[in-house]
C-alpha positions as CSV (number, residue, x, y, z in Angstrom):
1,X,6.0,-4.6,-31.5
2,X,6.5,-0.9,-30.3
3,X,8.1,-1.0,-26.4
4,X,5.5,-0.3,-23.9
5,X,6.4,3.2,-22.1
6,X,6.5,3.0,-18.1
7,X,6.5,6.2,-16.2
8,X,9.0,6.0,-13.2
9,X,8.1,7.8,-10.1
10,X,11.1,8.0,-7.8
11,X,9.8,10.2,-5.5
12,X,11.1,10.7,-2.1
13,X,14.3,9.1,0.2
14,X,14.5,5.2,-0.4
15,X,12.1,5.6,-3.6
16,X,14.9,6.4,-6.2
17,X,17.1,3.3,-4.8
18,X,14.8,1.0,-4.6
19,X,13.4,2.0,-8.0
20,X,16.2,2.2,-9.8
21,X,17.0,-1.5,-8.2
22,X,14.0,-2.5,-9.4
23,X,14.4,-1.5,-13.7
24,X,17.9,-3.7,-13.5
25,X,16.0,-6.5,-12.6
26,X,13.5,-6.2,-15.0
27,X,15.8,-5.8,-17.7
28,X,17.8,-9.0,-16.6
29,X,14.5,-10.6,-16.5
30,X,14.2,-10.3,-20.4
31,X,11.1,-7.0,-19.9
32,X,12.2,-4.7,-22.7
33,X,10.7,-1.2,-22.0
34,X,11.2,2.5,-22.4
35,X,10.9,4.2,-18.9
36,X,9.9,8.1,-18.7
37,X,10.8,9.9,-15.4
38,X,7.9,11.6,-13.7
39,X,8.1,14.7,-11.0
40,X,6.4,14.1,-7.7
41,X,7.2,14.5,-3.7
42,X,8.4,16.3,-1.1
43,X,10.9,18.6,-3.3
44,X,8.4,19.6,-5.6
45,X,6.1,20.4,-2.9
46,X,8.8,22.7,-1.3
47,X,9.6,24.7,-4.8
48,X,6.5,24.7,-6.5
49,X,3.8,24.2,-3.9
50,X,2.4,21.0,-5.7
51,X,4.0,17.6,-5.0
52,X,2.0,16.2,-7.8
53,X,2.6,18.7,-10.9
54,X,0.1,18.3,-13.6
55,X,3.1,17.5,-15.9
56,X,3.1,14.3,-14.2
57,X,-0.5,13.5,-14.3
58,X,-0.2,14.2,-17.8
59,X,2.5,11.5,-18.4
60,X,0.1,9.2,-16.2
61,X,-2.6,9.6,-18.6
62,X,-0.9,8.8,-21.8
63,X,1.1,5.9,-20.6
64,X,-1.0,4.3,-18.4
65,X,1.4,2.7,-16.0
66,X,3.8,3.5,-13.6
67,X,6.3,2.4,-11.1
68,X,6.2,4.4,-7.9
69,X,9.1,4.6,-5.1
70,X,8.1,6.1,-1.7
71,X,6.7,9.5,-0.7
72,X,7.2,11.9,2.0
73,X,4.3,13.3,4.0
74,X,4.4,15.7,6.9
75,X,2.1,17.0,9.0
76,X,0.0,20.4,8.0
77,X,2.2,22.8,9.9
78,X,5.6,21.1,8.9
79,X,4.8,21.1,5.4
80,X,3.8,24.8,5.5
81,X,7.4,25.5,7.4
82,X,8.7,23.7,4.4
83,X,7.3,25.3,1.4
84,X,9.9,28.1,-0.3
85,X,9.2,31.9,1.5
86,X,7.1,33.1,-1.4
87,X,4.7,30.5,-1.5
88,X,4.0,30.8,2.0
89,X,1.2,33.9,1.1
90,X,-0.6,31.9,-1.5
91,X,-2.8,29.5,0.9
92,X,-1.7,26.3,-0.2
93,X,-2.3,23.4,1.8
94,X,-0.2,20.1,1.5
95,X,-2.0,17.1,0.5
96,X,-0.8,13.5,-0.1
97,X,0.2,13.2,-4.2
98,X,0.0,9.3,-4.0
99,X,-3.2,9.6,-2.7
100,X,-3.8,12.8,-4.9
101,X,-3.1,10.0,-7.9
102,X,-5.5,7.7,-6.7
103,X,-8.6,10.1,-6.7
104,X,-7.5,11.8,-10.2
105,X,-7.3,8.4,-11.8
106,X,-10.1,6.9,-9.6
107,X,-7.5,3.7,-8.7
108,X,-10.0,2.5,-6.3
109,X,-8.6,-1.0,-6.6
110,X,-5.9,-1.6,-4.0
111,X,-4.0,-4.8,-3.5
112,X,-1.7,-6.3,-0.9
113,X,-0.5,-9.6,-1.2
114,X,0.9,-11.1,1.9
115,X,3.3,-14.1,1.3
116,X,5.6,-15.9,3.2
117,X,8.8,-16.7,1.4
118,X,10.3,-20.0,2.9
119,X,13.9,-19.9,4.5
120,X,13.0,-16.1,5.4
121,X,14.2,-15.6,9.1
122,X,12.0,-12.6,9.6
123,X,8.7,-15.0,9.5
124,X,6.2,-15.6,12.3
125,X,6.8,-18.1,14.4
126,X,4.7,-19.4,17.2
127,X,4.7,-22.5,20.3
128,X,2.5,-25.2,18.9
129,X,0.4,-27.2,21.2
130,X,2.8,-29.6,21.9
131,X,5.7,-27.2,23.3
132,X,7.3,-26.9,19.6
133,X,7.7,-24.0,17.3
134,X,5.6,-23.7,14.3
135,X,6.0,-21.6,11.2
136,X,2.7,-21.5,9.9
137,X,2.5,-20.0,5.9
138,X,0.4,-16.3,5.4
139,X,-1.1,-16.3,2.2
140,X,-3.4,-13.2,2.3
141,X,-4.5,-10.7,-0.3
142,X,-5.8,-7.7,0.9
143,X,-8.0,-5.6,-0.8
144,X,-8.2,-2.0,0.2
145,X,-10.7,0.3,-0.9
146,X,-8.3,3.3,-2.2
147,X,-10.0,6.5,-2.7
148,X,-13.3,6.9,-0.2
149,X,-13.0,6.6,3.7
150,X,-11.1,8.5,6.1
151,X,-8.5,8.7,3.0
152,X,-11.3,11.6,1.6
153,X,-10.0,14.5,2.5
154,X,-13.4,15.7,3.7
155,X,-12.5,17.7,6.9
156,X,-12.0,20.6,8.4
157,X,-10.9,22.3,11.4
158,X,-13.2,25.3,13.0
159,X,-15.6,23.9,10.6
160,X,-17.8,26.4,8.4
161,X,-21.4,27.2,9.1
162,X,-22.9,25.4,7.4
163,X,-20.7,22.0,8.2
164,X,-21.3,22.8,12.1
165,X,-25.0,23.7,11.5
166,X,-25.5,20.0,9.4
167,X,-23.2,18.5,12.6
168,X,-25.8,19.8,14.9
169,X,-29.0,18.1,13.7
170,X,-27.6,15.2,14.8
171,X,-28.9,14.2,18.3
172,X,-24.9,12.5,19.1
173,X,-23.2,15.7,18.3
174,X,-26.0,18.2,20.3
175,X,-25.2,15.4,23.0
176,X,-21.5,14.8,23.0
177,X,-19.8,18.2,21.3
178,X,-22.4,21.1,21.4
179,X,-20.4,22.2,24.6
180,X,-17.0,22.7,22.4
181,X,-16.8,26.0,21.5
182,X,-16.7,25.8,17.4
183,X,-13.3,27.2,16.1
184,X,-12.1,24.0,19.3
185,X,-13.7,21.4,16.8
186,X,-12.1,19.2,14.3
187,X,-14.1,16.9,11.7
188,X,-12.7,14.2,9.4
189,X,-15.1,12.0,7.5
190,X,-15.6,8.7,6.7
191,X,-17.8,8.7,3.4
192,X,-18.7,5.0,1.6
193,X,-20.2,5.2,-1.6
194,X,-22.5,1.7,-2.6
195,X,-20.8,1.8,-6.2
196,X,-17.2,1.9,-4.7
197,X,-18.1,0.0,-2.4
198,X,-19.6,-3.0,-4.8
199,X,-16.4,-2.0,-6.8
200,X,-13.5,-3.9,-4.1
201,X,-16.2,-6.2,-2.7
202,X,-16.2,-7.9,-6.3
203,X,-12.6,-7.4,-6.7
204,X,-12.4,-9.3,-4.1
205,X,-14.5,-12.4,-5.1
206,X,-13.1,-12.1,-8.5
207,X,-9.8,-13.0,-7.1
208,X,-10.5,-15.4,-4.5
209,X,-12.4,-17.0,-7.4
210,X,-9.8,-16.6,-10.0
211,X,-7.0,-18.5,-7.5
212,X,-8.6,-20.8,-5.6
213,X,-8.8,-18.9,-1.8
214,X,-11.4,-20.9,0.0
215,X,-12.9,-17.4,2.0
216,X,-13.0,-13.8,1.7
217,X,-12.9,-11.4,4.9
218,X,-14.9,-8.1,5.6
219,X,-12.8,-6.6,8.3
220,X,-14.3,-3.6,9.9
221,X,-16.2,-2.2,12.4
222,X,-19.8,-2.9,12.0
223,X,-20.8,-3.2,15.2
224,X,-20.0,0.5,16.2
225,X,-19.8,2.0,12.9
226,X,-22.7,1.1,11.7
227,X,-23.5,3.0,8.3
228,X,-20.4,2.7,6.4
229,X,-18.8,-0.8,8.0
230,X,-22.5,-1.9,8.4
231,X,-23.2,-1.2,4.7
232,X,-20.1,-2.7,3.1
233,X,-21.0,-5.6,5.1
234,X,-24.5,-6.1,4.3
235,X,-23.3,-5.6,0.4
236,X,-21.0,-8.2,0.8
237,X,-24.0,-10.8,2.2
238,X,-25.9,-10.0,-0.7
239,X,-22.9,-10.5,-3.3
240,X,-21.8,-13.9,-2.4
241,X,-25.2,-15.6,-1.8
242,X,-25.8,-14.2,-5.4
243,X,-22.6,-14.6,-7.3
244,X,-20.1,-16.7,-4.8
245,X,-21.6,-19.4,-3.2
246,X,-18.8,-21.5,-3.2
247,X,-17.0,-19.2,-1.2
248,X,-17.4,-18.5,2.3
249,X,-17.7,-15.4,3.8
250,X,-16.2,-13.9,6.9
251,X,-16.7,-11.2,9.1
252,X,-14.3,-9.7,11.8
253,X,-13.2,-6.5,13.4
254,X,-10.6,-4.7,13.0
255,X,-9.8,-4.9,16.6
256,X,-10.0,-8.4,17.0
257,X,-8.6,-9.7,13.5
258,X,-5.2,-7.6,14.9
259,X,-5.6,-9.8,17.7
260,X,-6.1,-12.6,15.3
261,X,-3.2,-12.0,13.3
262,X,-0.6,-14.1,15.6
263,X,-3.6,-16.3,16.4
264,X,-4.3,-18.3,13.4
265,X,-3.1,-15.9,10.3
266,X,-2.8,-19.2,7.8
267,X,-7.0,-19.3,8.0
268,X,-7.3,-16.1,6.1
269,X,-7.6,-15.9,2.5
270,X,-8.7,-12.8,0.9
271,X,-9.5,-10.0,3.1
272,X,-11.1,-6.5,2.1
273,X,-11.7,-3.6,3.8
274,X,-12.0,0.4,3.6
275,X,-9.3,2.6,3.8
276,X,-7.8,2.9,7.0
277,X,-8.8,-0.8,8.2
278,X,-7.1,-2.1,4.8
279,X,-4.0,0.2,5.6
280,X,-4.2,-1.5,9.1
281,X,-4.8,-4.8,8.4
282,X,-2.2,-5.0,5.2
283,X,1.0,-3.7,7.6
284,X,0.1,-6.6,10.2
285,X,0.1,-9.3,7.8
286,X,3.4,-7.9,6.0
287,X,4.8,-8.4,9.8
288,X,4.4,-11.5,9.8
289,X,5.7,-12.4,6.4
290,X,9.4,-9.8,7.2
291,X,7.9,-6.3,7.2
292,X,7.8,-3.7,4.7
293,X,10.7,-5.0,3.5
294,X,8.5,-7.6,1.6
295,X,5.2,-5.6,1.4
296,X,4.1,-5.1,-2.4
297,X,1.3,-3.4,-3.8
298,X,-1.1,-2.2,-7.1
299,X,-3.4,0.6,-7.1
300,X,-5.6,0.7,-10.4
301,X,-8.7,1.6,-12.2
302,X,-10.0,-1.7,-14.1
303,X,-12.0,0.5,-16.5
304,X,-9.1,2.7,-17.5
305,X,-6.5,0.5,-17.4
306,X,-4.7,3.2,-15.5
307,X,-2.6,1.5,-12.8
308,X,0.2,2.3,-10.3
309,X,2.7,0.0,-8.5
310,X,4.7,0.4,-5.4
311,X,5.5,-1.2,-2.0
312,X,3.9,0.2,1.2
313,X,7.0,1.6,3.3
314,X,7.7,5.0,3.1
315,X,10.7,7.2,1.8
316,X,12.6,6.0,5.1
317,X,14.6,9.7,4.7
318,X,17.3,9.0,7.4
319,X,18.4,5.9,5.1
320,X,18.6,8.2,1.9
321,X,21.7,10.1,2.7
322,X,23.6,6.8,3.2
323,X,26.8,6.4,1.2
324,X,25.9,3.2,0.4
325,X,22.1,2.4,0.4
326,X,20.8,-0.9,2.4
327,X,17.2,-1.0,2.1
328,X,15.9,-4.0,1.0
329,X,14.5,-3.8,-2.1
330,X,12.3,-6.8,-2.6
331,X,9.0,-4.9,-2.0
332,X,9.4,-2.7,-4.7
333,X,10.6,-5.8,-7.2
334,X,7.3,-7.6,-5.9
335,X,5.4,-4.5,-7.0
336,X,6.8,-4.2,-10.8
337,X,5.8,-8.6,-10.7
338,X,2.5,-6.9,-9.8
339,X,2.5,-4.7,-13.0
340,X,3.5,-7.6,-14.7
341,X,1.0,-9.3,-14.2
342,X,-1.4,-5.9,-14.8
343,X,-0.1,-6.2,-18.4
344,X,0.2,-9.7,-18.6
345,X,3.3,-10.4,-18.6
346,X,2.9,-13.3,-16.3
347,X,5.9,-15.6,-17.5
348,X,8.6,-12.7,-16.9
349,X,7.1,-11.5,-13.5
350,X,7.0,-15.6,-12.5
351,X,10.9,-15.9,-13.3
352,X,11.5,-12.9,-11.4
353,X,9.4,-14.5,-8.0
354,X,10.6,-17.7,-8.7
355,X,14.7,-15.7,-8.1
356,X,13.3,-13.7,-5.4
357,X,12.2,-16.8,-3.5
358,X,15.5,-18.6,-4.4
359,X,17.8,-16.1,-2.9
360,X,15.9,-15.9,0.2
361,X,15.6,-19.7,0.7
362,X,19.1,-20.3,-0.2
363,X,20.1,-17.3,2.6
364,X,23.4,-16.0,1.5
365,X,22.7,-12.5,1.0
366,X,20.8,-10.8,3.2
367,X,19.8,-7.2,3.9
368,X,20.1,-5.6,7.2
369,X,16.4,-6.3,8.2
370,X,17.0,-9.9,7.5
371,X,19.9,-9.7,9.6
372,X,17.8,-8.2,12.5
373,X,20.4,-5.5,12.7
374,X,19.5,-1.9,13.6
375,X,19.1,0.4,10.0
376,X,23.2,2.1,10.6
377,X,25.6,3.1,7.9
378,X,27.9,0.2,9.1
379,X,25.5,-2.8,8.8
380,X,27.0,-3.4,4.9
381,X,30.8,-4.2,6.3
382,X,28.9,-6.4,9.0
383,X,28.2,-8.5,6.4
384,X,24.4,-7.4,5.6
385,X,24.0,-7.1,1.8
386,X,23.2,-3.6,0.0
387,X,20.3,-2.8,-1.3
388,X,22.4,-3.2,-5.2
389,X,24.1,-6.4,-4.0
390,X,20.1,-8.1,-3.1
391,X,19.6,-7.0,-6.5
392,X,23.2,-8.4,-8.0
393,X,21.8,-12.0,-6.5
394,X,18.6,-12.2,-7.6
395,X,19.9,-11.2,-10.9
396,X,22.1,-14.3,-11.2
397,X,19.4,-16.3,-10.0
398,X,17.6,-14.9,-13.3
């Protein structure tokens, strides 16, 4: 049987060493592959005025799967300063390539698991009733819708005409912002669309189906925002008294599930969300389970196949120049089990957890964040692991 082809997106800072991490394990797992390097990121951005060349989204396309590191974004005026001289006439405007991949390919499908590993001294603890401490276990998926939201891109600043005209026929806006002088106005959207929308609300009760969780979560804001967070709600209602039964449904806000979080977090199961409140939601459970450190993640288009993998920390650029680089890796391992899984390879990415947990329980070799050090160039002669020598140990676990 022909190798399958993974395209490797390094991108930005920590991506490359955590990536790169990542493929030894794999290959010390037994997962026989050929990897193809795709261009995206801050660099490209800054030469070519597109951090997601089509070259890339080519490779995408005919390979199907990829492995993707961290990105760099900046703000508008930053990015602009950023972008070579001769670009700087053309009128481009920086825009997000990961979330520029996730619209092209349409990977509405976002997932966040949320574990604790046992033996990890970064886990939650809390005072039980009694005066004690307790260590309750997070097991939480998150589902995020990926492409719709406040993740758009519909917005403008000094809005046109006929944006500001539209914005006026509504009785709020005459009430609240008529009084703003236009070109002093700024708009971002928040658009939900019912098939998108039906899309991660049965992802979701596919899964907590598939595995067992006894509940699945709407967290958003219904209560104020009532069209898009009302809608995805109501949907929801609809969808498990037709199709789920069996499974409870929940409903919180965004506010108060944060609140929540430290409350009672072994209660949740599956919990899905738009955008930003799945973005939100996703980085408060990975607190509690180590921090991004530990936060894995799949983007993908079930219809296409088309799938992308990475953890949810950034590029972390004042780690990248390190001589030696002491990031912990284990997020972006977690993420290539996820594409294991994606092309079921389920045995290989279960030997590679089954390590991951190992070293962690057994507690020898520990990064920097595990250490509860501060992120400086000295931590590895303190005796926190690199981010090769976390690698190193759960390869001779496999």
């Amino acid at each position: 049987m022909a190798k399958r082809t993974i395209v490797t997106l390094p991108g930005d800072g920590i991506g490359r060493a955590v990536l790169n991490e990542t493929l030894r394990v794999l290959e010390a797992a037994g997962f026989e592959a050929d990897y193809v390097e795709g261009d995206i990121g801050w660099e490209f951005w800054k030469t070519e005025g597109d951090p997601l060349p089509q070259r890339t989204i080519d490779l995408l396309e005919k390979h199907k799967i990829a492995l993707f590191g961290a990105i760099t974004s900046k703000p508008k005026d930053a990015a602009f300063e950023e972008l070579a001289p001769e670009l700087q006439k053309k009128g481009l405007v920086y825009s997000s390539p990961i979330v520029g991949l996730r619209q092209h390919f349409n990977l509405d499908i976002c997932m966040r698991p949320c574990h604790t590993y046992k033996g990890n001294p970064l886990n939650f603890i809390r005072r039980g009733a009694d005066g004690g401490i307790e260590e309750p276990e997070v097991d939480v998926v998150i589902f995020r819708q990926n492409t719709e939201g406040l993740y758009g891109g519909v917005e403008w600043s000094n809005p046109p005409e006929k944006v500001y005209d539209a914005l006026m026929t509504h009785p709020k806006f005459v009430k609240n912002f008529s009084n703003a002088p236009k070109e002093e106005v700024s708009v971002s959207t928040r658009i939900f669309t019912k098939k998108a929308t039906e899309r991660i609300l049965k992802g979701a009760f596919e899964h907590a189906k598939k595995y067992g969780y006894k509940s699945v979560t709407v967290c958003e804001k219904p209560n104020v925002i009532r069209e898009t967070s009302g809608m995805m709600y109501k949907m929801a209602q609809q969808m498990q008294k037709a199709d789920y039964p069996d499974i409870e449904l929940w409903n919180t806000n965004i506010d108060a599930q944060m609140m929540w979080l430290t409350k009672n977090p072994e209660d949740y199961g599956v919990i899905v969300a738009g955008n930003m409140f799945g973005d939100i939601v996703s980085d408060g459970f990975a607190g509690l389970i180590g921090g991004l450190g530990f936060a894995c993640s799949a983007q993908f288009n079930p219809d296409s196949g088309i799938g992308v993998f990475e953890p949810t920390h950034g590029s972390a650029p004042k780690y990248a120049d390190y001589p030696v680089s002491i990031v912990n890796p284990i997020a972006m391992i977690e993420s290539a089990c996820m594409m294991l899984d994606f092309i079921n390879e389920n045995d290989v990415a279960a030997k590679i957890r089954k390590a991951v947990a190992e070293v962690i329980a057994e507690g020898k070799v520990r990064t920097y964040d595990m250490m509860k050090m501060r992120g400086k160039p000295d931590v590895v002669e303190n005796g926190a692991a690199s981010t090769s020598e976390m690698a190193d140990a759960v390869i001779a676990k496999l």
